[in-house]
PDB file with one MODEL, atoms N, CA, C and O in Angstrom:
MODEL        1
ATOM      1  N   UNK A   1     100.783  78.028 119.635  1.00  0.00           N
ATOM      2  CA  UNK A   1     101.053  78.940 120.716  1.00  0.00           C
ATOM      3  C   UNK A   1     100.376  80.278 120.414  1.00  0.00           C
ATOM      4  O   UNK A   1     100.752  80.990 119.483  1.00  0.00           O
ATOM      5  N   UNK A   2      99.261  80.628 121.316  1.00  0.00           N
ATOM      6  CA  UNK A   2      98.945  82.191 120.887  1.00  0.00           C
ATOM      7  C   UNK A   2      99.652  83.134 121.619  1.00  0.00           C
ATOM      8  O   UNK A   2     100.019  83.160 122.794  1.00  0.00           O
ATOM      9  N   UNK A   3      99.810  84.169 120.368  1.00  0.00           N
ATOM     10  CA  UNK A   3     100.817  85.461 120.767  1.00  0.00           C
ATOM     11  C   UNK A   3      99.634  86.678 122.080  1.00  0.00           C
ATOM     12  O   UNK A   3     100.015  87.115 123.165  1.00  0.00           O
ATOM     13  N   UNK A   4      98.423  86.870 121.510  1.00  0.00           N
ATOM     14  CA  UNK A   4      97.591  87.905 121.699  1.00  0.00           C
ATOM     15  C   UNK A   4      96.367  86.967 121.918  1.00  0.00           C
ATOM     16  O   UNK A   4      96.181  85.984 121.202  1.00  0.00           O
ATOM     17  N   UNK A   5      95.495  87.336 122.999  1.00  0.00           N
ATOM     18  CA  UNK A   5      94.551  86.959 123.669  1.00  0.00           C
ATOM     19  C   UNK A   5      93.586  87.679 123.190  1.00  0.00           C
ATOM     20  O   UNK A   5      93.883  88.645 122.487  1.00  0.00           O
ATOM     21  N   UNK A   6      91.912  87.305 123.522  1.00  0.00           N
ATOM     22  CA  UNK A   6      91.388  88.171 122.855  1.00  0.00           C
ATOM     23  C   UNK A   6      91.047  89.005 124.300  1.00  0.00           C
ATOM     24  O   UNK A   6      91.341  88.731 125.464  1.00  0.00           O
ATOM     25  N   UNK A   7      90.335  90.086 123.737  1.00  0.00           N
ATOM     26  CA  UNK A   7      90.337  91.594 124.794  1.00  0.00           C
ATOM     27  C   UNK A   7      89.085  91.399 125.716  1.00  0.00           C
ATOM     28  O   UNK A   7      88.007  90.963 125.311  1.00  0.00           O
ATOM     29  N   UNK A   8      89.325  91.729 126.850  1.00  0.00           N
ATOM     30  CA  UNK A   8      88.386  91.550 127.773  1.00  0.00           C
ATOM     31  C   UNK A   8      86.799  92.757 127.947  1.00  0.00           C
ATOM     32  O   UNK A   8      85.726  92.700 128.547  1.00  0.00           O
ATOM     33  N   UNK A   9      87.565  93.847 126.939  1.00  0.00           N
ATOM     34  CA  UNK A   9      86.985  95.137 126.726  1.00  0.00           C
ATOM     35  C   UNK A   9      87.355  96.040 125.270  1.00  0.00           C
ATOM     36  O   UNK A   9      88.504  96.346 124.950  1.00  0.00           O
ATOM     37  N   UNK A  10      86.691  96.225 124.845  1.00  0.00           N
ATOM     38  CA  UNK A  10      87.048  97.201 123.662  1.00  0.00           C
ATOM     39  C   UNK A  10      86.834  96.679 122.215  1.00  0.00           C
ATOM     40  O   UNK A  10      86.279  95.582 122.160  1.00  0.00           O
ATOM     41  N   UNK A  11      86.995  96.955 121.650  1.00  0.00           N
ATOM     42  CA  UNK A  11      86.777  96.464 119.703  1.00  0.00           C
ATOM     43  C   UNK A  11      87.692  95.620 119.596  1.00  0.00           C
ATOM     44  O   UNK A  11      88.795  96.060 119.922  1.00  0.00           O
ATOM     45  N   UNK A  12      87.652  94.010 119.088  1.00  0.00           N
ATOM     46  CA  UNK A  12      88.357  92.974 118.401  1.00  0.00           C
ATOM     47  C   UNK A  12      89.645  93.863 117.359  1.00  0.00           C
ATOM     48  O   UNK A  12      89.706  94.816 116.582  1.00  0.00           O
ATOM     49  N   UNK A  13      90.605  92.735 118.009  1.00  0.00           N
ATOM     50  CA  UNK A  13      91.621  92.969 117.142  1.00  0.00           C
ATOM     51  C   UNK A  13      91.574  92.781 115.657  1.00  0.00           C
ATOM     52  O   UNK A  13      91.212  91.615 115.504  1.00  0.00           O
ATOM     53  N   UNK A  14      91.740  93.289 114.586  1.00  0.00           N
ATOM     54  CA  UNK A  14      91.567  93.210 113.367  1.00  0.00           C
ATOM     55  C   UNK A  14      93.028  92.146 112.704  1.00  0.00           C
ATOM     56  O   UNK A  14      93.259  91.934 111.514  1.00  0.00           O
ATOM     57  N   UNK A  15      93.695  91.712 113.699  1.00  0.00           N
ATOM     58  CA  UNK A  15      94.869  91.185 112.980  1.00  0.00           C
ATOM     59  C   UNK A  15      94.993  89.873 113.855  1.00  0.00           C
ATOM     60  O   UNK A  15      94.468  89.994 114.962  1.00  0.00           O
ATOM     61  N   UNK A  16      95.717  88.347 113.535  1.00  0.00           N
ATOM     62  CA  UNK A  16      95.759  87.255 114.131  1.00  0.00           C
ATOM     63  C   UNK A  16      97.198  87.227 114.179  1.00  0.00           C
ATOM     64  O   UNK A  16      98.032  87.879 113.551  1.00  0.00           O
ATOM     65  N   UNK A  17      97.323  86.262 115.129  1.00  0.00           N
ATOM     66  CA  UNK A  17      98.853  85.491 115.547  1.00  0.00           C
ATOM     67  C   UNK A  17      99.717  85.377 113.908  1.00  0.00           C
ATOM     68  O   UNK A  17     100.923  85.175 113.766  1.00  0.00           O
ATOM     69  N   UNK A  18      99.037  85.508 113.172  1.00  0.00           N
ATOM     70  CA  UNK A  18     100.003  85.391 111.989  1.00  0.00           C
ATOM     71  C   UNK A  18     100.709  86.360 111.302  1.00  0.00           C
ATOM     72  O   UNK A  18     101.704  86.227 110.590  1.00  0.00           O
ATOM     73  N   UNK A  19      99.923  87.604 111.670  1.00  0.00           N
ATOM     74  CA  UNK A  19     100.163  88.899 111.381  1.00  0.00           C
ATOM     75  C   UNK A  19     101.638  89.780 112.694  1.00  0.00           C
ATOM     76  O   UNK A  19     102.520  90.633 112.595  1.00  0.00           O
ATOM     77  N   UNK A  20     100.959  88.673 113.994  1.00  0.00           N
ATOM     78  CA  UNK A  20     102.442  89.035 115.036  1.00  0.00           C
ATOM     79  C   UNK A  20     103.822  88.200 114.068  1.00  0.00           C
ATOM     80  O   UNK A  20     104.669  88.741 113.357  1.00  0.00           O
ATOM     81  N   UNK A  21     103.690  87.199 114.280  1.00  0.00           N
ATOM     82  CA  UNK A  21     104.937  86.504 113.598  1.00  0.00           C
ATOM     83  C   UNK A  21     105.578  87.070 112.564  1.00  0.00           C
ATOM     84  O   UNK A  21     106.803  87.132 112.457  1.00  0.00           O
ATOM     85  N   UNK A  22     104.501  87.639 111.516  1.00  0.00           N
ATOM     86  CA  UNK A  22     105.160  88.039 110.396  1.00  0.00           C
ATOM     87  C   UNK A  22     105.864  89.571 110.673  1.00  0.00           C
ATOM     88  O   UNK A  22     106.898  89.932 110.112  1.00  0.00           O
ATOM     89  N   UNK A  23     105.375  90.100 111.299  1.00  0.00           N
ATOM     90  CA  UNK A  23     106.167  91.176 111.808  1.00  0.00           C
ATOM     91  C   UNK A  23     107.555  90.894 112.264  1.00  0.00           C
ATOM     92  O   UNK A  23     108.583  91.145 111.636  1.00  0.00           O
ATOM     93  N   UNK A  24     107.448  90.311 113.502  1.00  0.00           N
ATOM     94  CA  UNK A  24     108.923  89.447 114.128  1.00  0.00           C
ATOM     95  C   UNK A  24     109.601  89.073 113.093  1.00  0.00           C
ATOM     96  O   UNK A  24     110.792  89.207 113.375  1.00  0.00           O
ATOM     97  N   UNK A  25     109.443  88.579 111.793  1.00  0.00           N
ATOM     98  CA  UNK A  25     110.146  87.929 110.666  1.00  0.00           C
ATOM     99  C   UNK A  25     110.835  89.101 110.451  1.00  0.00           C
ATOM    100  O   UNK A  25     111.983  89.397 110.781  1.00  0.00           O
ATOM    101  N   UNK A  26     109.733  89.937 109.671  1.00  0.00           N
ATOM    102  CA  UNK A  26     110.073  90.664 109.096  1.00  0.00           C
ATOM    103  C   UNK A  26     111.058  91.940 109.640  1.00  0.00           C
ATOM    104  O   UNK A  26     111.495  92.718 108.792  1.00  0.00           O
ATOM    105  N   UNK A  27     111.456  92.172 111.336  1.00  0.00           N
ATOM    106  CA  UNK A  27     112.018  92.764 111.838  1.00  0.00           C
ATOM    107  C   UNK A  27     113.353  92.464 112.739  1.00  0.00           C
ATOM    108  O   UNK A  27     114.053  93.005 113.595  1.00  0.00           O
ATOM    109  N   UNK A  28     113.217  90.865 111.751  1.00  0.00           N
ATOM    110  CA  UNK A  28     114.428  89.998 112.685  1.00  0.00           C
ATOM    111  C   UNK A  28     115.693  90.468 112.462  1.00  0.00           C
ATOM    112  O   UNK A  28     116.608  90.427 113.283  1.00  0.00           O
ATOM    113  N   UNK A  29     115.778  91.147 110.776  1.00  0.00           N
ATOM    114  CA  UNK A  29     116.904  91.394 110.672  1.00  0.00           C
ATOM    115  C   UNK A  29     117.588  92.492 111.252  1.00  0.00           C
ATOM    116  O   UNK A  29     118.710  92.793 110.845  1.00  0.00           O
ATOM    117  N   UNK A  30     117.060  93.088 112.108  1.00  0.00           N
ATOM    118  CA  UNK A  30     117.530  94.256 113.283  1.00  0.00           C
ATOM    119  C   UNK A  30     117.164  95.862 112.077  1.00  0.00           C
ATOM    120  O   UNK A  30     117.451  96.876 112.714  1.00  0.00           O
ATOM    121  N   UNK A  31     116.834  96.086 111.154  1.00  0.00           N
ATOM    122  CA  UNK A  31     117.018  96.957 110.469  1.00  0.00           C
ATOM    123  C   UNK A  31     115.594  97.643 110.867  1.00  0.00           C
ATOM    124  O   UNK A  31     114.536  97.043 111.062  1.00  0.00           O
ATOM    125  N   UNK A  32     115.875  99.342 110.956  1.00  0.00           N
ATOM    126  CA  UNK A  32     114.212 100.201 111.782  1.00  0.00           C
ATOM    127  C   UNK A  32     113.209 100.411 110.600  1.00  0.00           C
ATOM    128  O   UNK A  32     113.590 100.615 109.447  1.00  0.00           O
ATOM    129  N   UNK A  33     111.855 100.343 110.992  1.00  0.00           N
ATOM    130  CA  UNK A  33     111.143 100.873 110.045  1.00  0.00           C
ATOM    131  C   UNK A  33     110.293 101.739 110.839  1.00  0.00           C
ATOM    132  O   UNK A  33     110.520 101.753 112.049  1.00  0.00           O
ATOM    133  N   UNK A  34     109.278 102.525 110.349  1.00  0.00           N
ATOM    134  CA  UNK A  34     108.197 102.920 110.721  1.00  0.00           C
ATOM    135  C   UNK A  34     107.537 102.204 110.637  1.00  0.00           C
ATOM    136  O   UNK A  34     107.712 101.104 110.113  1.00  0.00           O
ATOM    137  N   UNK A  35     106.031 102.857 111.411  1.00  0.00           N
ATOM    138  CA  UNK A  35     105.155 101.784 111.663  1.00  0.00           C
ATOM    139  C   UNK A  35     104.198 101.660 110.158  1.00  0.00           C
ATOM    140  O   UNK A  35     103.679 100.624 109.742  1.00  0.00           O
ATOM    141  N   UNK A  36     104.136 103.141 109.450  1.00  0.00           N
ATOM    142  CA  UNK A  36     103.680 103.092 108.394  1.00  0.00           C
ATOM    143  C   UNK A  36     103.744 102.141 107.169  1.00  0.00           C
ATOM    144  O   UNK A  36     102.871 101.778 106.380  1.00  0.00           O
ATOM    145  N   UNK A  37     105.547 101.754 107.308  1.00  0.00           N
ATOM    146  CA  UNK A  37     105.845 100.982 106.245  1.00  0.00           C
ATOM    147  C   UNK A  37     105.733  98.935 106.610  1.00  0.00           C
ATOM    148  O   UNK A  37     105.861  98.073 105.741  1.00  0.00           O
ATOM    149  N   UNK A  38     105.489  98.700 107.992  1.00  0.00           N
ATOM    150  CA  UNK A  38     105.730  97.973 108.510  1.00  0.00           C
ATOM    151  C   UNK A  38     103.886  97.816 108.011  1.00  0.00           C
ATOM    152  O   UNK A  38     103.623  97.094 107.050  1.00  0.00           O
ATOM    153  N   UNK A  39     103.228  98.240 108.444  1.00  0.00           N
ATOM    154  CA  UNK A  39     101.892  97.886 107.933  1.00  0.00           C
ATOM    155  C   UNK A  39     101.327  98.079 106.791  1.00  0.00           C
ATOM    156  O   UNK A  39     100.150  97.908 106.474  1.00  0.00           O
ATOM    157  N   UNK A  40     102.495  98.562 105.984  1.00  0.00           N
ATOM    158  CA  UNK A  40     101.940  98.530 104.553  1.00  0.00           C
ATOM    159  C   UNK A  40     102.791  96.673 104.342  1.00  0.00           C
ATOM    160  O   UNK A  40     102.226  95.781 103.709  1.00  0.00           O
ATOM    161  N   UNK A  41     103.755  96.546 104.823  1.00  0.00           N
ATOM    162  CA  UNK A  41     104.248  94.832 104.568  1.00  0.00           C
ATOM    163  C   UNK A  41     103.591  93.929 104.972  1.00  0.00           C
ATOM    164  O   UNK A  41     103.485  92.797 104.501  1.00  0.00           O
ATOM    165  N   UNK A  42     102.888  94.583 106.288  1.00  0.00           N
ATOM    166  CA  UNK A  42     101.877  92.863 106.794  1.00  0.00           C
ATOM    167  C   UNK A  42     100.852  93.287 106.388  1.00  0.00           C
ATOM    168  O   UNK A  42     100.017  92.742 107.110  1.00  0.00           O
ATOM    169  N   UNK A  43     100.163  94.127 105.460  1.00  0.00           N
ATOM    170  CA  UNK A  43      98.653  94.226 104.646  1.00  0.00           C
ATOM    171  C   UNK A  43      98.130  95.016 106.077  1.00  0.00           C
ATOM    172  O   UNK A  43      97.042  95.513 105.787  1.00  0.00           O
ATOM    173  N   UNK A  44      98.385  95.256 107.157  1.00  0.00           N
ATOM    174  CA  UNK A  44      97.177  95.635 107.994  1.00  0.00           C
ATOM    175  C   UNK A  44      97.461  97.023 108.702  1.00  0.00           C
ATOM    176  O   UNK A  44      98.575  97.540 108.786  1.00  0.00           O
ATOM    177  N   UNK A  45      96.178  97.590 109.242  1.00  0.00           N
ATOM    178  CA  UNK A  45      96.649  99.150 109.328  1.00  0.00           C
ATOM    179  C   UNK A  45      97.546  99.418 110.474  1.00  0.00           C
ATOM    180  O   UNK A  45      98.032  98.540 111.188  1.00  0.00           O
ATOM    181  N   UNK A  46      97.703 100.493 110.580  1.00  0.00           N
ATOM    182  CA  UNK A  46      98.887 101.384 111.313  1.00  0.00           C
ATOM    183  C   UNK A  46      98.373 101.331 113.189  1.00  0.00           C
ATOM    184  O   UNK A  46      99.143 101.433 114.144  1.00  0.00           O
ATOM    185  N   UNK A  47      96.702 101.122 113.240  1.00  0.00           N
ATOM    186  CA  UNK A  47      96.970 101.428 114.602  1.00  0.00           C
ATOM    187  C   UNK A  47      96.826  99.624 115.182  1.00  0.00           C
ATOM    188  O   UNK A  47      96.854  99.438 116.398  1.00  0.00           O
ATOM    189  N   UNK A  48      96.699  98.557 114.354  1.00  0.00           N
ATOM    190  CA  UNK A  48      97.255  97.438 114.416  1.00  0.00           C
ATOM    191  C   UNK A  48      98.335  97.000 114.801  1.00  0.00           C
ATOM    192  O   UNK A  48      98.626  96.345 115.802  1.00  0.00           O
ATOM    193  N   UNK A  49      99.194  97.549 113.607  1.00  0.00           N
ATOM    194  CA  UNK A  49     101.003  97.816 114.196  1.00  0.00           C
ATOM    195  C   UNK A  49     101.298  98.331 115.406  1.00  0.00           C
ATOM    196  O   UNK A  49     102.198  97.794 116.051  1.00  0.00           O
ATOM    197  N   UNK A  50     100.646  99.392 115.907  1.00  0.00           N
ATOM    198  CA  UNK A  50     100.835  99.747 117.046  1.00  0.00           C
ATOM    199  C   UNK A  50     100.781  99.259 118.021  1.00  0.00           C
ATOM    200  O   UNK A  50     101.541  99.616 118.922  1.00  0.00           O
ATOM    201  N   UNK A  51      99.643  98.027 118.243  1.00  0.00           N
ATOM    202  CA  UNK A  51      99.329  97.216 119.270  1.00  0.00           C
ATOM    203  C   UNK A  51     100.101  96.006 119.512  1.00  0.00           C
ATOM    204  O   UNK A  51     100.044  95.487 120.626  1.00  0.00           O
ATOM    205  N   UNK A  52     101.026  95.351 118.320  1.00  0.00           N
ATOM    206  CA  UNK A  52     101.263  94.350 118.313  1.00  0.00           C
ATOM    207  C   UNK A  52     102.536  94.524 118.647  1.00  0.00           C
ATOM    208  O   UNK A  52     103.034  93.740 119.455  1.00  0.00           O
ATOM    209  N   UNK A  53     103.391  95.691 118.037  1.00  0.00           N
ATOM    210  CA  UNK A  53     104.656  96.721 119.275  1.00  0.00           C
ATOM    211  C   UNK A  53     104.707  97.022 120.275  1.00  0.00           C
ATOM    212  O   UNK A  53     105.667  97.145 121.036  1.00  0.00           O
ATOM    213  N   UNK A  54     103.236  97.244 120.452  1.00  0.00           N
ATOM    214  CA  UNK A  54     103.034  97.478 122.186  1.00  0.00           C
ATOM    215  C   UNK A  54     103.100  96.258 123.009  1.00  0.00           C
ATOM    216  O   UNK A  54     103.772  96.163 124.035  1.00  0.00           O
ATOM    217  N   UNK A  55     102.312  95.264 122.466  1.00  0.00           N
ATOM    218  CA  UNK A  55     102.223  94.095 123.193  1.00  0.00           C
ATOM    219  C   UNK A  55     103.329  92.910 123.088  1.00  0.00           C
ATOM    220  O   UNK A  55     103.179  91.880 123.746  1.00  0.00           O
ATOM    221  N   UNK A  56     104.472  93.102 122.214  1.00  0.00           N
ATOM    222  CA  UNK A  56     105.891  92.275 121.938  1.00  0.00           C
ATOM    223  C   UNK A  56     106.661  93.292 122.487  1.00  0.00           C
ATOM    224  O   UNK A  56     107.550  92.697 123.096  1.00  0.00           O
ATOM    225  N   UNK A  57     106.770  94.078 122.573  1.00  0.00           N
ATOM    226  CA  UNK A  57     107.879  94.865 123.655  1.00  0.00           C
ATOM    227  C   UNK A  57     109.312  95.270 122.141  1.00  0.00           C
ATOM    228  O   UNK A  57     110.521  95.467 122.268  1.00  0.00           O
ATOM    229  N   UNK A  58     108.402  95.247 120.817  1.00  0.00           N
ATOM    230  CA  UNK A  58     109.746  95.102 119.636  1.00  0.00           C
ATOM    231  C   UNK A  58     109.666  97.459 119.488  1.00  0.00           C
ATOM    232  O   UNK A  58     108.862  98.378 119.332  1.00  0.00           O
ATOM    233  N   UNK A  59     111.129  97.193 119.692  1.00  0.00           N
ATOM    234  CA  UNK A  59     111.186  98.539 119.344  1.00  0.00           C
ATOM    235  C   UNK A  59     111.092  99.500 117.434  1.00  0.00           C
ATOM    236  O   UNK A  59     111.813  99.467 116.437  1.00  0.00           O
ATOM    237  N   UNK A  60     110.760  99.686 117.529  1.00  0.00           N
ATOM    238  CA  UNK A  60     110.656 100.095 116.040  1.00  0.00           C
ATOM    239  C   UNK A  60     110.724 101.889 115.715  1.00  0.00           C
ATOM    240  O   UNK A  60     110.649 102.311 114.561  1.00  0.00           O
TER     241      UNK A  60
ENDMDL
END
């Protein structure tokens, strides 16, 4: 099942469907992080995190 499509316009996403999931894992347990520390856990940068919050609707 893909989470994120690729973009019809703009620079390739630097992160895959595996990098969404692991987020969701990692934020299942309801507890907040920043986005800083959240992309230091899935290895990938901060304005990554941003997109993949934006595009799951997960509040953080």
């Amino acid at each position: 099942m893909k989470i994120m499509s690729i973009p019809d316009y703009g620079p390739m996403f630097r992160f895959n469907d595996a990098d969404v999931y692991w987020a969701l894992h990692v934020l299942s347990d309801g507890r907040r992080m920043g986005r800083k520390r959240l992309a230091e856990l899935l290895g990938i940068g901060e304005g990554s995190v941003r997109k993949i919050v934006e595009t799951c609707g997960i509040g953080i």
